[in-house]
Biopython code that builds the backbone (N, CA, C, O; Angstrom):
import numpy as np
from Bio.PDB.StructureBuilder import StructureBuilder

atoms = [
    (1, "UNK", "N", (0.471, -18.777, 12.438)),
    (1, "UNK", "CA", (0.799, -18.076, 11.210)),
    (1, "UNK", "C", (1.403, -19.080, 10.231)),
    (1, "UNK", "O", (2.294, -19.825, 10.638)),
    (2, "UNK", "N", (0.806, -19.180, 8.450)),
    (2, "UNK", "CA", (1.457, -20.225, 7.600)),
    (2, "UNK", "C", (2.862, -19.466, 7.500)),
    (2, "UNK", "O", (3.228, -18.503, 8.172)),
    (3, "UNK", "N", (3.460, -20.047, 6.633)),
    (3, "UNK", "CA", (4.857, -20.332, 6.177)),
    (3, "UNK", "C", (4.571, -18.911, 5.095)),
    (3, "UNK", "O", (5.479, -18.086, 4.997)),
    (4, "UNK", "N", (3.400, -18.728, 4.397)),
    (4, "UNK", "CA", (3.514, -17.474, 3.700)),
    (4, "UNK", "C", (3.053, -16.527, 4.482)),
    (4, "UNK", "O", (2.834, -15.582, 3.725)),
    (5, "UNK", "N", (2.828, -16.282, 5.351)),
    (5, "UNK", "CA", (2.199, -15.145, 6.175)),
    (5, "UNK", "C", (3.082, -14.354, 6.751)),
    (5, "UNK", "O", (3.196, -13.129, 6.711)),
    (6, "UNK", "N", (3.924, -15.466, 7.492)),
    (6, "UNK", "CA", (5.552, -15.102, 7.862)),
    (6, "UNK", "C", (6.189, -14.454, 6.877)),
    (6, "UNK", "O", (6.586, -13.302, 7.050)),
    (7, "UNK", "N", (6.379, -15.165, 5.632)),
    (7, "UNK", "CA", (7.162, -14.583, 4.603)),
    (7, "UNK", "C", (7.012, -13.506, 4.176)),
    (7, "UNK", "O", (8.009, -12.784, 4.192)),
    (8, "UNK", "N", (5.961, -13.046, 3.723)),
    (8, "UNK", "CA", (4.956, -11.698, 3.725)),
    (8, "UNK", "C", (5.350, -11.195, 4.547)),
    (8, "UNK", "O", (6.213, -10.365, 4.259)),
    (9, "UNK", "N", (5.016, -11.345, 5.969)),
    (9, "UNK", "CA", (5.380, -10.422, 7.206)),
    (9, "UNK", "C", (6.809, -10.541, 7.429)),
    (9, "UNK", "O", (6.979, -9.971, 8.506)),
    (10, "UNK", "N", (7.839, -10.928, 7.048)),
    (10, "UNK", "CA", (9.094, -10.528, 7.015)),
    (10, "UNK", "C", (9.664, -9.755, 6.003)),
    (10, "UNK", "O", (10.622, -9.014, 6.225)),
    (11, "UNK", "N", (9.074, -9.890, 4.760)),
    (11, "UNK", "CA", (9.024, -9.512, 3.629)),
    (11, "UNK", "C", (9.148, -7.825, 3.700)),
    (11, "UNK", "O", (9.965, -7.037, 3.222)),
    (12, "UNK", "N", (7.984, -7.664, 4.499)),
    (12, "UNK", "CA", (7.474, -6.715, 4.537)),
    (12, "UNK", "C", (8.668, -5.610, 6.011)),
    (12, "UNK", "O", (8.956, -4.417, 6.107)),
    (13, "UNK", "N", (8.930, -6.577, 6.672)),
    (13, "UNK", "CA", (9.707, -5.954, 8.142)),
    (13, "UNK", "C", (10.866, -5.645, 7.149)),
    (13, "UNK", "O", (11.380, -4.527, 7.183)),
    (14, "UNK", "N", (11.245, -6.462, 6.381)),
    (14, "UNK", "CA", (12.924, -6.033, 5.702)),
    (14, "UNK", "C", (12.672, -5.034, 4.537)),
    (14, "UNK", "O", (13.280, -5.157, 3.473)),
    (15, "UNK", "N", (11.945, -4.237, 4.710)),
    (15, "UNK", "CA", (11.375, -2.817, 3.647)),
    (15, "UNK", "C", (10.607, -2.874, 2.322)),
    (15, "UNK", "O", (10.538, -1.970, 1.489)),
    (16, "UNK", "N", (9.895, -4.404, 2.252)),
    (16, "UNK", "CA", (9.600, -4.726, 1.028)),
    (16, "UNK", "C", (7.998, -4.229, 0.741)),
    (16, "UNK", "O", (7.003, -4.333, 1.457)),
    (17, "UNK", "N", (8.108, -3.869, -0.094)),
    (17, "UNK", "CA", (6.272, -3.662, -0.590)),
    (17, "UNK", "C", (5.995, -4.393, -1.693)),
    (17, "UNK", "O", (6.547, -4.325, -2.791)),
    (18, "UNK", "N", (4.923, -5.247, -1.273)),
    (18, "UNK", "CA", (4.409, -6.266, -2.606)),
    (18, "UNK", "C", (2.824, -6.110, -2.592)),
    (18, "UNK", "O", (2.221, -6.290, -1.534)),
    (19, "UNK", "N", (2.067, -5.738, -3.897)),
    (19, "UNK", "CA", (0.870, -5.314, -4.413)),
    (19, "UNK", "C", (0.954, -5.964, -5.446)),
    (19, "UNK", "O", (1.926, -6.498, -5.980)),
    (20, "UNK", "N", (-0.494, -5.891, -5.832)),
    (20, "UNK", "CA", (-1.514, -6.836, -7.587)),
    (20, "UNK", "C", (-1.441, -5.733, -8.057)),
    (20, "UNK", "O", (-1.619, -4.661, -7.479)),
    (21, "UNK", "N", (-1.041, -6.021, -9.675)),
    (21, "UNK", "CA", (-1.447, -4.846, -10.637)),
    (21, "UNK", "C", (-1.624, -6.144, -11.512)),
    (21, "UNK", "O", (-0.815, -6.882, -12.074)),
    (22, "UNK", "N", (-3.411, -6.131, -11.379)),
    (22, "UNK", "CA", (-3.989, -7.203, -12.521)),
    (22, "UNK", "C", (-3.765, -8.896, -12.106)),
    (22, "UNK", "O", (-4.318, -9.322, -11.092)),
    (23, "UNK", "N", (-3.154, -9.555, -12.724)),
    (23, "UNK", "CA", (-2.949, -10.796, -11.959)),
    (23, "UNK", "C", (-1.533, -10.633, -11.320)),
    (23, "UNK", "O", (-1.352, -11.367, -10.349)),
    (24, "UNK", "N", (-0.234, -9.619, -11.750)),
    (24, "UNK", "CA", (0.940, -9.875, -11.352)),
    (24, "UNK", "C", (1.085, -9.249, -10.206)),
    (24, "UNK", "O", (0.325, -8.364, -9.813)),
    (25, "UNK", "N", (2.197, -9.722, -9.521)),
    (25, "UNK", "CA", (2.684, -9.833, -8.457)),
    (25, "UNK", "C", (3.867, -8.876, -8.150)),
    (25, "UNK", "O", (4.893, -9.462, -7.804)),
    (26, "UNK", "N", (3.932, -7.538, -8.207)),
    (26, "UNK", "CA", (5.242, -6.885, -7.975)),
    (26, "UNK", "C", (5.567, -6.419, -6.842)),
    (26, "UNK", "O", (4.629, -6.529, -6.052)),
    (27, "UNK", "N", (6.371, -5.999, -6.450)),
    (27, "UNK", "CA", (7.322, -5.445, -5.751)),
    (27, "UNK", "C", (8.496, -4.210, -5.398)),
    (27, "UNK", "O", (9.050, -3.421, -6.164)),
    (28, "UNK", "N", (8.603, -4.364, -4.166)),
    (28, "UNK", "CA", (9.662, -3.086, -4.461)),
    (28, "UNK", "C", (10.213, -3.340, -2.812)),
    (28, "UNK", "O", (9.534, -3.511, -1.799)),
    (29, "UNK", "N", (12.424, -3.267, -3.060)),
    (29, "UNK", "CA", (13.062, -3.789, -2.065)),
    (29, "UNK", "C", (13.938, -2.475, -1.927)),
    (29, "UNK", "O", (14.445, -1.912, -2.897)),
    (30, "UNK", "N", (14.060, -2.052, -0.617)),
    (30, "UNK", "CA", (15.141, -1.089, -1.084)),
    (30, "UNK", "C", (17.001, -1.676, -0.988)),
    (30, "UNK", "O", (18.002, -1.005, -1.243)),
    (31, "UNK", "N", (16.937, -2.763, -0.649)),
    (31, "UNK", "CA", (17.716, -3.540, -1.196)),
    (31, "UNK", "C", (18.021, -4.830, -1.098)),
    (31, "UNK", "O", (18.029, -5.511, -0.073)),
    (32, "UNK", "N", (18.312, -5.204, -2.361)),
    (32, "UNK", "CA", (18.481, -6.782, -2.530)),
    (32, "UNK", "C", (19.470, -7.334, -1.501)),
    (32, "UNK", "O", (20.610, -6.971, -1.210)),
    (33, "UNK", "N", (18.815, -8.164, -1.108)),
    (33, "UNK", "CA", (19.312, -9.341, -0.413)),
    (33, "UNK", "C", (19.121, -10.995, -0.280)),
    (33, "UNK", "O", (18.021, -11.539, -0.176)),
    (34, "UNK", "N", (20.412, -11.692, -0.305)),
    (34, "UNK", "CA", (19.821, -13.190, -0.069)),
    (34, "UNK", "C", (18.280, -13.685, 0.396)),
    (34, "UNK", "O", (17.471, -14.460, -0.115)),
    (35, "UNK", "N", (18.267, -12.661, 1.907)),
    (35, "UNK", "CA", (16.981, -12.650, 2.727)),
    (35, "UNK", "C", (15.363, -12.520, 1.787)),
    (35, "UNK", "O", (14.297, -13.120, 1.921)),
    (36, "UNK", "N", (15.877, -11.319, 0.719)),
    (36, "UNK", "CA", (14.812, -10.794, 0.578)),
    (36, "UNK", "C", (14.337, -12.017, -1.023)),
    (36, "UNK", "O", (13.151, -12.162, -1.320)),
    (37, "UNK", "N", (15.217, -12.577, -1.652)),
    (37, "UNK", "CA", (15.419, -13.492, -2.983)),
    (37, "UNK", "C", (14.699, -14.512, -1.916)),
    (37, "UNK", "O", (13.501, -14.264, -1.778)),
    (38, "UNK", "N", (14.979, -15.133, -1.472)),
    (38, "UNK", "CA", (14.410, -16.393, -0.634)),
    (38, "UNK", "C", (12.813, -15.767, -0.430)),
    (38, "UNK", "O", (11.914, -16.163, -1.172)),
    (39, "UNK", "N", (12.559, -14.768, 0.633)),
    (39, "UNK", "CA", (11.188, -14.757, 0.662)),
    (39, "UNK", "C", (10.551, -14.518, -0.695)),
    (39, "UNK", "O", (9.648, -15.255, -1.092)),
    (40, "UNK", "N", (11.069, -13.359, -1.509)),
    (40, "UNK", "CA", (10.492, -13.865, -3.254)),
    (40, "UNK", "C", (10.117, -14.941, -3.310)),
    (40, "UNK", "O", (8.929, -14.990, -3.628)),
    (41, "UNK", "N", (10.771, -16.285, -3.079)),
    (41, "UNK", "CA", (10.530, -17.098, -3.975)),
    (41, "UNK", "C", (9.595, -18.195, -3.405)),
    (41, "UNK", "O", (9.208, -19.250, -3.908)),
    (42, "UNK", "N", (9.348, -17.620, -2.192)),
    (42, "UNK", "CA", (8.294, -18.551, -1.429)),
    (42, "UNK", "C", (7.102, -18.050, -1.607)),
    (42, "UNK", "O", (6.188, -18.873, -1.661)),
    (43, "UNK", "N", (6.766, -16.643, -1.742)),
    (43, "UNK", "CA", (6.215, -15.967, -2.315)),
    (43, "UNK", "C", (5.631, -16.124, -3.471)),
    (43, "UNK", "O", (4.411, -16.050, -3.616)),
    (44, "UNK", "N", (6.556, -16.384, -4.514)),
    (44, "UNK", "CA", (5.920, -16.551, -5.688)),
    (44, "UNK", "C", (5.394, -18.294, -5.941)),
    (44, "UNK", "O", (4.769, -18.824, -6.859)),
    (45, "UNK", "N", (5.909, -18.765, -4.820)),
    (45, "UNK", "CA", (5.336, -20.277, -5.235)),
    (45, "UNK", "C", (4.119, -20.059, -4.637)),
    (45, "UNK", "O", (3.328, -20.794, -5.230)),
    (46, "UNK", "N", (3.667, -19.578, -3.967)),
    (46, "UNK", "CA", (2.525, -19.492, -3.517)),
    (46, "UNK", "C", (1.498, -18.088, -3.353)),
    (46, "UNK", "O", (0.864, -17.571, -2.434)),
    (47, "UNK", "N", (1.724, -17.821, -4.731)),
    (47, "UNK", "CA", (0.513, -16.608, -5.486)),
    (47, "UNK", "C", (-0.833, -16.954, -4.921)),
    (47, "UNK", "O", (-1.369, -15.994, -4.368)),
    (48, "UNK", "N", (-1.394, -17.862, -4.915)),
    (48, "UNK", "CA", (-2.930, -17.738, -5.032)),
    (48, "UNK", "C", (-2.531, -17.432, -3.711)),
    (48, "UNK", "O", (-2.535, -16.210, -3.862)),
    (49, "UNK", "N", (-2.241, -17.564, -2.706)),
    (49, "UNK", "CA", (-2.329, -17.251, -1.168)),
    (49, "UNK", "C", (-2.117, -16.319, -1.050)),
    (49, "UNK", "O", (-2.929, -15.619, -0.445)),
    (50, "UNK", "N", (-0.543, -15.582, -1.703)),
    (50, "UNK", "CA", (-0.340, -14.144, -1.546)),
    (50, "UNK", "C", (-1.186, -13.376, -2.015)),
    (50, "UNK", "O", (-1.413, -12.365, -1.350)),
    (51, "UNK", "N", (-2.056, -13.602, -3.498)),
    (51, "UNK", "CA", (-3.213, -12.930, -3.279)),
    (51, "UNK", "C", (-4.330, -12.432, -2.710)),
    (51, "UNK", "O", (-4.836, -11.326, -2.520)),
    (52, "UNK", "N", (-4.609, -13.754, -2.459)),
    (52, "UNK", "CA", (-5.467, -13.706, -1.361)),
    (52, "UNK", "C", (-5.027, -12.525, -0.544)),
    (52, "UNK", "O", (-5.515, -11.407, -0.712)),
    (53, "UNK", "N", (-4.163, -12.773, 0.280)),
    (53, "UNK", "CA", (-3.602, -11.838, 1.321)),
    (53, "UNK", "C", (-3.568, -10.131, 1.307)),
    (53, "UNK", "O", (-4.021, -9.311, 2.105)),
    (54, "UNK", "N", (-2.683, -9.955, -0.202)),
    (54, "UNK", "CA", (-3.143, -9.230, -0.530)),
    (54, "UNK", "C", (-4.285, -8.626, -0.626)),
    (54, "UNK", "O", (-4.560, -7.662, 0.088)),
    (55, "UNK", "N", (-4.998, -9.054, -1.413)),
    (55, "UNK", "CA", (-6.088, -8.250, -1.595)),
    (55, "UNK", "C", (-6.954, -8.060, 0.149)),
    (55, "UNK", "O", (-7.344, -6.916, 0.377)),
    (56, "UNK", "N", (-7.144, -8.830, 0.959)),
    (56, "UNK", "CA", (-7.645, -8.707, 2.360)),
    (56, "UNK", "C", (-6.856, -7.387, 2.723)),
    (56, "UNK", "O", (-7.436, -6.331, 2.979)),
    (57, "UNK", "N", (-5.808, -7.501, 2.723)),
    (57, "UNK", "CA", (-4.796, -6.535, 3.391)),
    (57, "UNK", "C", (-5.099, -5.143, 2.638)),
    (57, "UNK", "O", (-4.834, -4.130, 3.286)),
    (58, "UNK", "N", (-5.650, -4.972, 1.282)),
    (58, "UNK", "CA", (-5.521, -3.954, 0.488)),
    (58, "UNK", "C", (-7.550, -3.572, 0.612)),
    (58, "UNK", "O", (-7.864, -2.444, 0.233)),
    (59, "UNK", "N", (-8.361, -4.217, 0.959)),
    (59, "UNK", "CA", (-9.911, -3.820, 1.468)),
    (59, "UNK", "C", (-9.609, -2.889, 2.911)),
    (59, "UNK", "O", (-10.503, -2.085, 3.173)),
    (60, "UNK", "N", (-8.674, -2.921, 3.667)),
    (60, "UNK", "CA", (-7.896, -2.541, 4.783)),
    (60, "UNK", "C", (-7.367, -0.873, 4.660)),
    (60, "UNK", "O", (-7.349, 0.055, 5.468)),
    (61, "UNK", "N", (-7.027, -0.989, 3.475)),
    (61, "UNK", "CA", (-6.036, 0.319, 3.429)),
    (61, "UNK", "C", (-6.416, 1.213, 2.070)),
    (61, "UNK", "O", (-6.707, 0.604, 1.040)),
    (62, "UNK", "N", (-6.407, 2.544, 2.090)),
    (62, "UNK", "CA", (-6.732, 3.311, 1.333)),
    (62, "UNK", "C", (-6.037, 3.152, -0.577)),
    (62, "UNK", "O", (-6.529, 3.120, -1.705)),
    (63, "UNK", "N", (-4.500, 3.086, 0.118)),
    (63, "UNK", "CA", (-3.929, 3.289, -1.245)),
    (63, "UNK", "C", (-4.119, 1.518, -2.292)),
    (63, "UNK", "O", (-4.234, 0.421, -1.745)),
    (64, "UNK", "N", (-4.100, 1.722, -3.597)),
    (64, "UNK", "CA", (-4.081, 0.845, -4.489)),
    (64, "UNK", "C", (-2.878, 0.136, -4.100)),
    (64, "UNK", "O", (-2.943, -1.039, -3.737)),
    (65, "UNK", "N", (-1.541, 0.916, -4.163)),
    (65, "UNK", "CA", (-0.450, 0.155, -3.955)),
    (65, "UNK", "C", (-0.252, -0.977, -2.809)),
    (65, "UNK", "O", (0.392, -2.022, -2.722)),
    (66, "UNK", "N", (-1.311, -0.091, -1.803)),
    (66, "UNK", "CA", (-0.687, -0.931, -0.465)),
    (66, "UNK", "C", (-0.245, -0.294, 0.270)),
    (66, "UNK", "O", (-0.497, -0.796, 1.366)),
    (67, "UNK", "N", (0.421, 0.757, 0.405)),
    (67, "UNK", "CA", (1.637, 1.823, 0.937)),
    (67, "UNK", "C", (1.013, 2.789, 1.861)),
    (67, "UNK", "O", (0.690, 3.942, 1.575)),
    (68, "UNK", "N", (0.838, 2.030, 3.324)),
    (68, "UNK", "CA", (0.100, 3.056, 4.265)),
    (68, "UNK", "C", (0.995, 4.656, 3.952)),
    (68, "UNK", "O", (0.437, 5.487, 4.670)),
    (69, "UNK", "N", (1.852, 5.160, 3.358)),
    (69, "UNK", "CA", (1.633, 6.147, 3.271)),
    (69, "UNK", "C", (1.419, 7.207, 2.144)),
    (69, "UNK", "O", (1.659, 8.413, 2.089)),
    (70, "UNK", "N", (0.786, 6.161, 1.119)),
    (70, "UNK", "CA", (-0.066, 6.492, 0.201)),
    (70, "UNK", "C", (-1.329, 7.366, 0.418)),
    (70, "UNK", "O", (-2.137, 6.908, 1.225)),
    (71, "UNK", "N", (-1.618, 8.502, -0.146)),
    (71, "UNK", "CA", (-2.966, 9.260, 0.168)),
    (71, "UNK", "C", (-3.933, 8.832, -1.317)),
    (71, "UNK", "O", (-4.824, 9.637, -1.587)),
    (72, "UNK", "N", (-3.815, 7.925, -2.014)),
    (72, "UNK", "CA", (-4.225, 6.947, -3.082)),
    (72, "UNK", "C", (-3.891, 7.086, -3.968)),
    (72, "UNK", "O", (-4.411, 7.987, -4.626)),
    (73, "UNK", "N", (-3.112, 6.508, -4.392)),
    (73, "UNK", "CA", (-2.521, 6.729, -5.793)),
    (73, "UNK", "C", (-2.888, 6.289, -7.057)),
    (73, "UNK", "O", (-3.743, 5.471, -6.719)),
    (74, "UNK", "N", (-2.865, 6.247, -8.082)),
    (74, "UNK", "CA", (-3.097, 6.201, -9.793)),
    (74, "UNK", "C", (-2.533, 6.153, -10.502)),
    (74, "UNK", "O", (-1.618, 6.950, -10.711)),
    (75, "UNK", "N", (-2.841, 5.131, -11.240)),
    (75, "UNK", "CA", (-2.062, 4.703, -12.388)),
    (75, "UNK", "C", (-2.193, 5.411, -13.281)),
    (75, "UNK", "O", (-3.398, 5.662, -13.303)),
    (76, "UNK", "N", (-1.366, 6.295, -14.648)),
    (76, "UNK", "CA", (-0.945, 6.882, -15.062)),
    (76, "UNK", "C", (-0.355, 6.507, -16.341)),
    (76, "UNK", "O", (-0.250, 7.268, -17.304)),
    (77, "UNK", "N", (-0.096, 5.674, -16.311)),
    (77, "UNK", "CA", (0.717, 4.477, -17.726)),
    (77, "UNK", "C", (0.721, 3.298, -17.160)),
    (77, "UNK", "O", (0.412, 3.216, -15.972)),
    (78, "UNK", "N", (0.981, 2.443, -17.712)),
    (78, "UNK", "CA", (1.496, 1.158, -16.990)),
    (78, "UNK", "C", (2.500, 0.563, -16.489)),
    (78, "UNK", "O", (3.332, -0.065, -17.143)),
    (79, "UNK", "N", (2.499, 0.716, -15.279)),
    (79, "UNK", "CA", (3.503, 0.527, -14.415)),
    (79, "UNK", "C", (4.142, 1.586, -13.926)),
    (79, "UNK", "O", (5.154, 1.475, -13.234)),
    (80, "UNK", "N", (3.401, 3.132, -14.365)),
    (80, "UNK", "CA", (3.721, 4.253, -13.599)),
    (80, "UNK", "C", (2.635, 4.546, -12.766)),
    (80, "UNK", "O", (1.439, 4.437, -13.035)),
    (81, "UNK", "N", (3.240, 4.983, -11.573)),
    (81, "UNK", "CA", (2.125, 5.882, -10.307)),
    (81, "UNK", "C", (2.092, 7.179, -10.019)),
    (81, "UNK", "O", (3.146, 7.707, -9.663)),
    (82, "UNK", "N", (1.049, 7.859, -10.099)),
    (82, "UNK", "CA", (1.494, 8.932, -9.403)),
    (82, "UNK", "C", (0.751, 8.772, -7.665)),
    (82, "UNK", "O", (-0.399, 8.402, -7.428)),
    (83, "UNK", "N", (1.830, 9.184, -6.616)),
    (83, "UNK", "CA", (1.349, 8.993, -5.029)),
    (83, "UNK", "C", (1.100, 10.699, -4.669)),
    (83, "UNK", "O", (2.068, 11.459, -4.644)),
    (84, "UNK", "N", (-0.316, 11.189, -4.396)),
    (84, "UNK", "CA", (-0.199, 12.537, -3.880)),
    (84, "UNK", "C", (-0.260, 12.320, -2.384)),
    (84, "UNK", "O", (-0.887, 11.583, -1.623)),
    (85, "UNK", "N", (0.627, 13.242, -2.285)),
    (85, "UNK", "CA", (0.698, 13.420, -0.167)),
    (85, "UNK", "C", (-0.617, 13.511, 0.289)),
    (85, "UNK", "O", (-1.565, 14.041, -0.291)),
    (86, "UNK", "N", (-0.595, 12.768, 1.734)),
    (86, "UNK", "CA", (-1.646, 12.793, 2.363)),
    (86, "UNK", "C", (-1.368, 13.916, 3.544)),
    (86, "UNK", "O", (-0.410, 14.166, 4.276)),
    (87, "UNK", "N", (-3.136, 14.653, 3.297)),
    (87, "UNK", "CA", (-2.952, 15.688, 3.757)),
    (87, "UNK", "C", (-2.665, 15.318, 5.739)),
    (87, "UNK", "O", (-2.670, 14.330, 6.473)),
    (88, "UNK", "N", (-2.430, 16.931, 5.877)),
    (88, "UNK", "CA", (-2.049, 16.972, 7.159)),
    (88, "UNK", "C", (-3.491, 17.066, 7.941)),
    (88, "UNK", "O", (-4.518, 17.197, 7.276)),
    (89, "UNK", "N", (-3.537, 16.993, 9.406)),
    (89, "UNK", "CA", (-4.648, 16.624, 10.300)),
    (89, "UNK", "C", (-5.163, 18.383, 10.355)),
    (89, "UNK", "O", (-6.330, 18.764, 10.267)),
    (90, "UNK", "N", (-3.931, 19.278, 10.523)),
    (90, "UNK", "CA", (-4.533, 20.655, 10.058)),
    (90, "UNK", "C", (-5.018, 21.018, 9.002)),
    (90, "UNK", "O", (-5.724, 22.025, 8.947)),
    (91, "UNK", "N", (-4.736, 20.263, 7.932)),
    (91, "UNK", "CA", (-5.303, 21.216, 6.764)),
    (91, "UNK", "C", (-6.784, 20.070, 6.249)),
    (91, "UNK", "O", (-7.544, 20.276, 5.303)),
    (92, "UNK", "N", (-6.816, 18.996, 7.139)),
    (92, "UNK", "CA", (-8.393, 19.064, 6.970)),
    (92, "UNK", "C", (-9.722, 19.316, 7.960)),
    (92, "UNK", "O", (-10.920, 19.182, 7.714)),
    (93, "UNK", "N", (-8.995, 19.756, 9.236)),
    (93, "UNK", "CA", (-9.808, 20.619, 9.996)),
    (93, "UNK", "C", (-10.492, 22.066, 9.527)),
    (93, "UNK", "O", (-11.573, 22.639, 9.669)),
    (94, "UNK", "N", (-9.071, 22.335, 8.814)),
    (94, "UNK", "CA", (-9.227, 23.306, 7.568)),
    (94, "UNK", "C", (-10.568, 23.747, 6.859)),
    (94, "UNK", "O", (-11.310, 24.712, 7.043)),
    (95, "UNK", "N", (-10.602, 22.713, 6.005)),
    (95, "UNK", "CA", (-11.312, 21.991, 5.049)),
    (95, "UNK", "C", (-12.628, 21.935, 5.589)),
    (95, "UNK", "O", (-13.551, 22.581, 5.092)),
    (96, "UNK", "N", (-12.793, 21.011, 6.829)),
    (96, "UNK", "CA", (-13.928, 21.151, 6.860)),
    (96, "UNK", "C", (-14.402, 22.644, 7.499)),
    (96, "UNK", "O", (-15.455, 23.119, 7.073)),
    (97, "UNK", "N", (-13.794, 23.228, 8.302)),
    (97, "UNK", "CA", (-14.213, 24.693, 8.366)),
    (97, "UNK", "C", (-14.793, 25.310, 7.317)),
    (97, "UNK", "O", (-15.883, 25.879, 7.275)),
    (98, "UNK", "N", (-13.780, 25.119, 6.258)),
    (98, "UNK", "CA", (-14.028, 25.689, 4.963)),
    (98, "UNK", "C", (-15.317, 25.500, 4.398)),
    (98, "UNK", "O", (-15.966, 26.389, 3.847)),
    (99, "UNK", "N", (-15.718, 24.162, 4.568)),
    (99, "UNK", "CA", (-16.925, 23.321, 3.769)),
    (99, "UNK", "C", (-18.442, 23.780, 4.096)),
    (99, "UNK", "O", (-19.399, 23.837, 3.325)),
    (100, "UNK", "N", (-18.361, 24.132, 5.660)),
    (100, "UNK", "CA", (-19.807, 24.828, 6.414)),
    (100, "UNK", "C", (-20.195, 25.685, 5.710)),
    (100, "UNK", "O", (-19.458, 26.133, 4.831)),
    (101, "UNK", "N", (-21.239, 26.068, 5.868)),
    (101, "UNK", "CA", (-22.066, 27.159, 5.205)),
    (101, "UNK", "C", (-21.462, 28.405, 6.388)),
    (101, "UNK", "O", (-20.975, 28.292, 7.512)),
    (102, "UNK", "N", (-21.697, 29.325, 5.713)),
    (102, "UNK", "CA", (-21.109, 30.386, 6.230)),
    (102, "UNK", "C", (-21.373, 31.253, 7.696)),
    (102, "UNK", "O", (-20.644, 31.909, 8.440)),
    (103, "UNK", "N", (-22.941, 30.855, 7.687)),
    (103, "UNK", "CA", (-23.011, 31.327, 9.119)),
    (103, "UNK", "C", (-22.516, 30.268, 10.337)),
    (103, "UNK", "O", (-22.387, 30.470, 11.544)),
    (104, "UNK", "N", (-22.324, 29.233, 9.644)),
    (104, "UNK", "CA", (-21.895, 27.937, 10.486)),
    (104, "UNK", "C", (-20.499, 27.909, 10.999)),
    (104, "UNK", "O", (-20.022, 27.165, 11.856)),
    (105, "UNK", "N", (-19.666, 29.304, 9.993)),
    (105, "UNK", "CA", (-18.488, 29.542, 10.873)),
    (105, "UNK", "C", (-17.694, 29.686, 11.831)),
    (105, "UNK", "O", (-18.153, 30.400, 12.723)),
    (106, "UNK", "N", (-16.748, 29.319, 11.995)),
    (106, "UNK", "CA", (-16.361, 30.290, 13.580)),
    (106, "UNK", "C", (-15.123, 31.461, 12.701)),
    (106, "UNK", "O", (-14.283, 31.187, 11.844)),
    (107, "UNK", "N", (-15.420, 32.600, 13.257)),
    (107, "UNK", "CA", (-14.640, 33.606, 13.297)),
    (107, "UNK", "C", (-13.473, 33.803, 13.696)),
    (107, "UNK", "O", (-12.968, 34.921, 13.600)),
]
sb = StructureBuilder()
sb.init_structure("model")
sb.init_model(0)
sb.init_chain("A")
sb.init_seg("    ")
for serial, (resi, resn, name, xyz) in enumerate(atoms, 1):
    if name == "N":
        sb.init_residue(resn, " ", resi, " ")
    sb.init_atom(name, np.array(xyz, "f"), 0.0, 1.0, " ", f" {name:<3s}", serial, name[0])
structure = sb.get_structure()
């Protein structure tokens, strides 16, 4: 594992979420720390990699943000999201019940 992969993957263990919106690089910590300023900044010295990464990591996962528990979210303004809940495993068994043609039901 490089020196940014780690960083990323610690980055990420100490509650951090980092995603592309366009070429930039943001983030979100739920709190600042020495720990978390240091991996920033290894991070940001080395964008083209974290991109890279990113984006591999984000062909992987549904939401734009990144946020496995994103059900996909949308941009809305810039730099606003809206995240709708991802549905439950019942309510798309649901769904597809719902979806059959009607004699294809079960009762």
């Amino acid at each position: 594992m490089t020196e940014v992969e780690e960083a990323l993957a610690r980055f990420q263990g100490i509650g951090g979420t980092l995603w592309l919106e366009a070429d930039l690089l943001r983030y979100r910590l739920p709190e600042v720390s020495p720990e978390a300023i240091r991996l920033l900044e290894i991070l940001r010295r080395h964008k083209p990699v974290v991109a890279t990464l990113l984006r591999e990591h984000k062909e992987q996962t549904l939401a734009p943000c990144g946020s496995p528990e994103c059900a996909g979210c949308y941009e809305v303004e810039s730099g606003r999201r809206i995240h709708p809940p991802k549905p439950s495993q019942e309510w798309l068994d649901w769904l597809a019940r719902w979806q059959k043609p009607k004699g294809d039901r079960a009762q």
